[in-house]
C-alpha positions as CSV (number, residue, x, y, z in Angstrom):
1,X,-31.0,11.0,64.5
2,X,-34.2,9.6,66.2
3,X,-35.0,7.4,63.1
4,X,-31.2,5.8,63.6
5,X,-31.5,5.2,67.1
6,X,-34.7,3.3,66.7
7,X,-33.4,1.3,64.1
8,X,-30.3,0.3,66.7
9,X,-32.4,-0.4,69.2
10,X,-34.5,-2.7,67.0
11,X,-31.5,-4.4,66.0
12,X,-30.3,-4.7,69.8
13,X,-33.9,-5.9,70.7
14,X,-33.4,-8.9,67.9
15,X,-30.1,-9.8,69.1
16,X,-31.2,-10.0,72.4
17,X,-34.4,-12.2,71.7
18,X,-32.3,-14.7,69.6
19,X,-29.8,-15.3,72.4
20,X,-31.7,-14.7,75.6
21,X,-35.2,-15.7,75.3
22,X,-36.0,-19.6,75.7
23,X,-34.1,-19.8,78.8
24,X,-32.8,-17.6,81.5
25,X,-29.2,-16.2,81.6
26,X,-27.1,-14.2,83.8
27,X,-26.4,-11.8,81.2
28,X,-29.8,-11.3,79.9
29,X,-31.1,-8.3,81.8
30,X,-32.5,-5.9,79.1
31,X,-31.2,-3.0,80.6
32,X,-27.4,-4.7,81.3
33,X,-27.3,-5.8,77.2
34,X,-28.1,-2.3,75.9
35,X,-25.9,-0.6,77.8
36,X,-23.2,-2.9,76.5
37,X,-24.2,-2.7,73.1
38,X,-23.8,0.9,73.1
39,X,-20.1,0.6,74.5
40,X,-19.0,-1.7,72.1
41,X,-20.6,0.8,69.5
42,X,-18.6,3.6,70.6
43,X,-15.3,1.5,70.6
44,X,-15.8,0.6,67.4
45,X,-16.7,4.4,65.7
46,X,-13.6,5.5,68.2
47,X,-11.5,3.0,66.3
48,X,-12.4,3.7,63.1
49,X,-12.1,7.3,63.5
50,X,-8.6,6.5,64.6
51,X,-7.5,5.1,61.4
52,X,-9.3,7.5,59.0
53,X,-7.8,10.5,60.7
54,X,-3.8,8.6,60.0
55,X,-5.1,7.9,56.7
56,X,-5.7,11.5,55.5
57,X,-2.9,12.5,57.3
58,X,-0.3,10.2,55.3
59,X,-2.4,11.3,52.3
60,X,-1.6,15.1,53.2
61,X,1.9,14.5,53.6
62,X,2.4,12.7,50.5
63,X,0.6,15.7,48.5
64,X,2.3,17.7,50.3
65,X,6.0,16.3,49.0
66,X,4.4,15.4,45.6
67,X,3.5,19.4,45.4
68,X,7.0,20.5,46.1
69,X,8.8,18.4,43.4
70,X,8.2,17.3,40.0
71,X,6.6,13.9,39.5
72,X,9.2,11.9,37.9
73,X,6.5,10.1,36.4
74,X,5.1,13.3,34.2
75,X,8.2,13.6,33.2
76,X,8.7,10.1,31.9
77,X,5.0,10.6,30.2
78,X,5.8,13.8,28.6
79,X,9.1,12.3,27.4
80,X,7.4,9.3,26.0
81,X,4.3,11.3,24.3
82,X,7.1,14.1,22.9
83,X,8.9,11.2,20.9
84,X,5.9,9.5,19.9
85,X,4.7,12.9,18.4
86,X,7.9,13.9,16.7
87,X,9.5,11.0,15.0
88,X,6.5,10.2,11.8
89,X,9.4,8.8,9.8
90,X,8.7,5.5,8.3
91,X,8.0,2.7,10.2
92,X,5.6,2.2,13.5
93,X,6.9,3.3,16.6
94,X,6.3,0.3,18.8
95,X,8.3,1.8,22.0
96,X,9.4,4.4,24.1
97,X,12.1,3.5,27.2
98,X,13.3,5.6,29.1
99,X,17.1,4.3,29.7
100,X,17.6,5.9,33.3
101,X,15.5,8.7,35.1
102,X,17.3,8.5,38.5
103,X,13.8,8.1,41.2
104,X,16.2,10.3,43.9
105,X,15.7,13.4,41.4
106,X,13.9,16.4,43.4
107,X,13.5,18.8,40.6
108,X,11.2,21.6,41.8
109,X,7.7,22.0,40.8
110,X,7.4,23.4,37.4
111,X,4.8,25.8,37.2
112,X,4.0,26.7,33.9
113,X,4.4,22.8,32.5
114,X,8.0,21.5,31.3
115,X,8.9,22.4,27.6
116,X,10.5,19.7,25.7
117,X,13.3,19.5,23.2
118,X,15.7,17.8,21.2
119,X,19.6,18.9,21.3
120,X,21.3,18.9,17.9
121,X,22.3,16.2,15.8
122,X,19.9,13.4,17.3
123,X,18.9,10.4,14.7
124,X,15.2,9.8,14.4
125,X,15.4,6.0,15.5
126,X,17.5,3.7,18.0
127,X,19.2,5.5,20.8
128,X,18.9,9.5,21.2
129,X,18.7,12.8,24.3
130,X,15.2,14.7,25.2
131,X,16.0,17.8,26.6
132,X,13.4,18.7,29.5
133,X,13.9,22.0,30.8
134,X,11.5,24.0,33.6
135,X,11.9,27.8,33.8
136,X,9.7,29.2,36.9
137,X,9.6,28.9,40.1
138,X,13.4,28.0,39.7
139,X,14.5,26.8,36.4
140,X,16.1,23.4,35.9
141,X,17.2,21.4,33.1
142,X,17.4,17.4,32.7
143,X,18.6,15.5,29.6
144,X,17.0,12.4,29.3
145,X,18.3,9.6,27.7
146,X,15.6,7.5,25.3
147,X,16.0,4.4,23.1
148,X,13.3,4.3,19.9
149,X,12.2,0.6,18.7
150,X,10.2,1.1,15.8
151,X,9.6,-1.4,12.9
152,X,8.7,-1.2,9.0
153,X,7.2,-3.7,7.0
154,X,10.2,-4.5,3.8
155,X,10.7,-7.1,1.5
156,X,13.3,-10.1,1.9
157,X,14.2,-12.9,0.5
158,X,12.2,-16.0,1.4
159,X,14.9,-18.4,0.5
160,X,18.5,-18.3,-0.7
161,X,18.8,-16.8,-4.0
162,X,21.7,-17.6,-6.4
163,X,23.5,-14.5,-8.2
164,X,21.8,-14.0,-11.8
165,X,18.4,-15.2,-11.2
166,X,15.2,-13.2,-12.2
167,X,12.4,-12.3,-8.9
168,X,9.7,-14.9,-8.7
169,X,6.7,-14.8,-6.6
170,X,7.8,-17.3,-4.1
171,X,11.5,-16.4,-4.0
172,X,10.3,-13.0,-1.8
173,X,8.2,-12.0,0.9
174,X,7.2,-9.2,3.7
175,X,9.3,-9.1,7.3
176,X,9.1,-6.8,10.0
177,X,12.7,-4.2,10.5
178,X,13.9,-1.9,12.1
179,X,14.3,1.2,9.7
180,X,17.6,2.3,11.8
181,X,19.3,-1.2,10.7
182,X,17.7,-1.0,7.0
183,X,20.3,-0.2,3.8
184,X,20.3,3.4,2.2
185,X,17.1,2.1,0.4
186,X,14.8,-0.9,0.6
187,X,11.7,-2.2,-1.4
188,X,8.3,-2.2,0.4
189,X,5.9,-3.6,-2.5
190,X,6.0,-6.4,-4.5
191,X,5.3,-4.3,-7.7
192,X,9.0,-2.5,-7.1
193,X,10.1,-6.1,-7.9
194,X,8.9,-6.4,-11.3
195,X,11.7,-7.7,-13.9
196,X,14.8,-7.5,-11.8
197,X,17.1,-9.9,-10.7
198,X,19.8,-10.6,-8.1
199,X,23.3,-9.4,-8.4
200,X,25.2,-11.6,-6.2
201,X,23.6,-15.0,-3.9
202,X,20.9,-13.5,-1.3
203,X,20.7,-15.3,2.3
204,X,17.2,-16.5,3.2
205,X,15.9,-13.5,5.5
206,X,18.1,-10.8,4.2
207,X,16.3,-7.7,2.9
208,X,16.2,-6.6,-0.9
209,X,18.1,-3.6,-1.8
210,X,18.9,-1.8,-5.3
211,X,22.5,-2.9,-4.3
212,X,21.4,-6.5,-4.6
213,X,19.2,-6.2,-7.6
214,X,19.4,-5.1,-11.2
215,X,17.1,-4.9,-13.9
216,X,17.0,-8.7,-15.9
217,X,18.9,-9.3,-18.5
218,X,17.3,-9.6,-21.6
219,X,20.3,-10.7,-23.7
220,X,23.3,-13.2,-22.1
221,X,26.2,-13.2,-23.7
222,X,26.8,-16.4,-26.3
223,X,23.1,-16.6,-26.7
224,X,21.2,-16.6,-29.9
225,X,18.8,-13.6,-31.2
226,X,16.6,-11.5,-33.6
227,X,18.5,-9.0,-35.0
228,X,16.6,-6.6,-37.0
229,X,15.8,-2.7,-38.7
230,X,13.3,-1.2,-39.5
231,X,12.7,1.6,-42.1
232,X,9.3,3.0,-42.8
233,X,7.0,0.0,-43.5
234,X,10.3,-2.3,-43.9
235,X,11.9,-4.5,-41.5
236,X,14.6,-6.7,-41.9
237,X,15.5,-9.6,-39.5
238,X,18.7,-11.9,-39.4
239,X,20.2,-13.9,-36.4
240,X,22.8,-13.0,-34.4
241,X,25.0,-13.8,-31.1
242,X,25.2,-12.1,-28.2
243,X,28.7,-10.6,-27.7
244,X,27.5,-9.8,-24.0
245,X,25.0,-9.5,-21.3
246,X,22.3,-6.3,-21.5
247,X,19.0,-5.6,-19.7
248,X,16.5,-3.0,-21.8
249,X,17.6,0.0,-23.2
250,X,21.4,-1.1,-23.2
251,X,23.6,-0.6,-26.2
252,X,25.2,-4.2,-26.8
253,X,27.7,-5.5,-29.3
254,X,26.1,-8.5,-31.3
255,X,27.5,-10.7,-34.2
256,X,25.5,-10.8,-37.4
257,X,25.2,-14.3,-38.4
258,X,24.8,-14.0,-41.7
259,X,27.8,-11.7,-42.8
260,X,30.0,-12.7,-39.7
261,X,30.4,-8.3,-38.7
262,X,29.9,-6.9,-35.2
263,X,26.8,-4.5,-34.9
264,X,25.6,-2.4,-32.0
265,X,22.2,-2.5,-31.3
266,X,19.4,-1.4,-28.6
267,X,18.1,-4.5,-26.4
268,X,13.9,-4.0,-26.9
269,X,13.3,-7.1,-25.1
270,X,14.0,-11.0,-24.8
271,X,16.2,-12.1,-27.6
272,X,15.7,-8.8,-29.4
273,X,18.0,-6.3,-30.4
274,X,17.6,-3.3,-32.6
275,X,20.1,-1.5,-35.0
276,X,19.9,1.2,-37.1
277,X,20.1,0.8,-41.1
């Protein structure tokens, strides 16, 4: 205390010399200025104690209301974090939004934390209920209602594709969906892709499906091929026309050129089809 009265007087002393020493003033008696200095002092510390006294009071009062009710804002966390948690379907969960949590809600204080839960039959994306129940002091029970935005990287066509075309490089690439507005089934890898084609025209954007696609056909019908057997060491080879479409493995009808009959054979690849001897 000593040490912090010196140090005021030293500063009332400084004060004092910078505004009354070079001339004489009415107001320059030493005694007069200190006792002045100390009343404007004690305003001041009156003052402040005024306001810092209010302020903890408010403070009190708002922990005080805050302690009797459950913070709508824990709820809305807990909410958000119980969603995130729960739904690891495919896709990246980019949001959590809470449609409507009514701010007049005074839901008592929950003591032993809120349990979460999900009512039966909600989907795992797009709009679905959180159950948030309380059980002691005095159970309560809110249903919240949440929207999901998540998205998934697919493929999709990069420009219009015309029915009967075969998957090129540059006729596909990645876009960001989300899975609750995807088909059944959608490719995510390029690989997936490998040898089909389109099954009816393909707007620029829209996303590949096995219901667009179908393996590529290997034999059109009209066209020319290899027909040929094989027995042992011994294959035989003679032309033949295509009677109808077929992608691998499918049993088509094709003309032999040679003696004018219809075989059956097993498409093995472009322009080749295989019968039995």
């Amino acid at each position: 205390m000593q040490n912090a009265y010196s140090m005021l007087v030293s500063v009332f002393r400084r004060n004092w010399q910078e505004k009354c020493i070079g001339g004489a003033k009415s107001d320059c008696n030493w005694g007069t200025w200190m006792t002045r200095q100390f009343s404007i002092l004690s305003l001041q510390l009156v003052v402040a104690l005024i306001f810092t006294a209010n302020g903890l009071a408010v403070a009190r009062s708002a922990d005080a209301v805050e302690g009797g009710y459950q913070p709508l804002a824990a709820i809305h966390e807990a909410v958000s974090r119980f969603v995130r948690k729960r739904f690891q379907g495919p896709g990246v969960v980019d949001g959590v939004i809470i449609e409507h949590l009514d701010p007049r809600l005074r839901l008592t204080a929950c003591a032993g934390g809120v349990q979460l839960f999900l009512p039966p039959g909600q989907p795992s994306a797009g709009r679905l209920t959180v159950g948030v129940r309380c059980r002691a002091p005095k159970p309560w029970r809110l249903y919240v209602p949440v929207r999901v935005t998540r998205h998934i990287e697919v493929l999709i066509a990069a420009r219009p594709l015309p029915r009967g075309i075969a998957l090129s490089a540059d006729a596909i690439r990645h876009g960001r969906r989300d899975p609750a507005e995807l088909p059944g089934a959608w490719y995510t890898e390029r690989s997936q892709l490998l040898g089909l084609e389109t099954r009816r025209a393909i707007r620029a954007g829209e996303v590949l499906s096995p219901q667009l696609l179908s393996s590529a056909r290997l034999i059109r019908r009209g066209q020319e091929l290899v027909l040929f057997a094989t027995s042992g060491s011994m294959t035989v080879t003679v032309k033949g026309k295509a009677l109808e479409d077929g992608v691998e493995g499918d049993i088509v009808r094709v003309r032999n050129l040679s003696s004018d009959r219809v075989v059956e054979g097993r498409v093995v690849g472009t322009d080749k089809v295989q019968v039995s001897l």
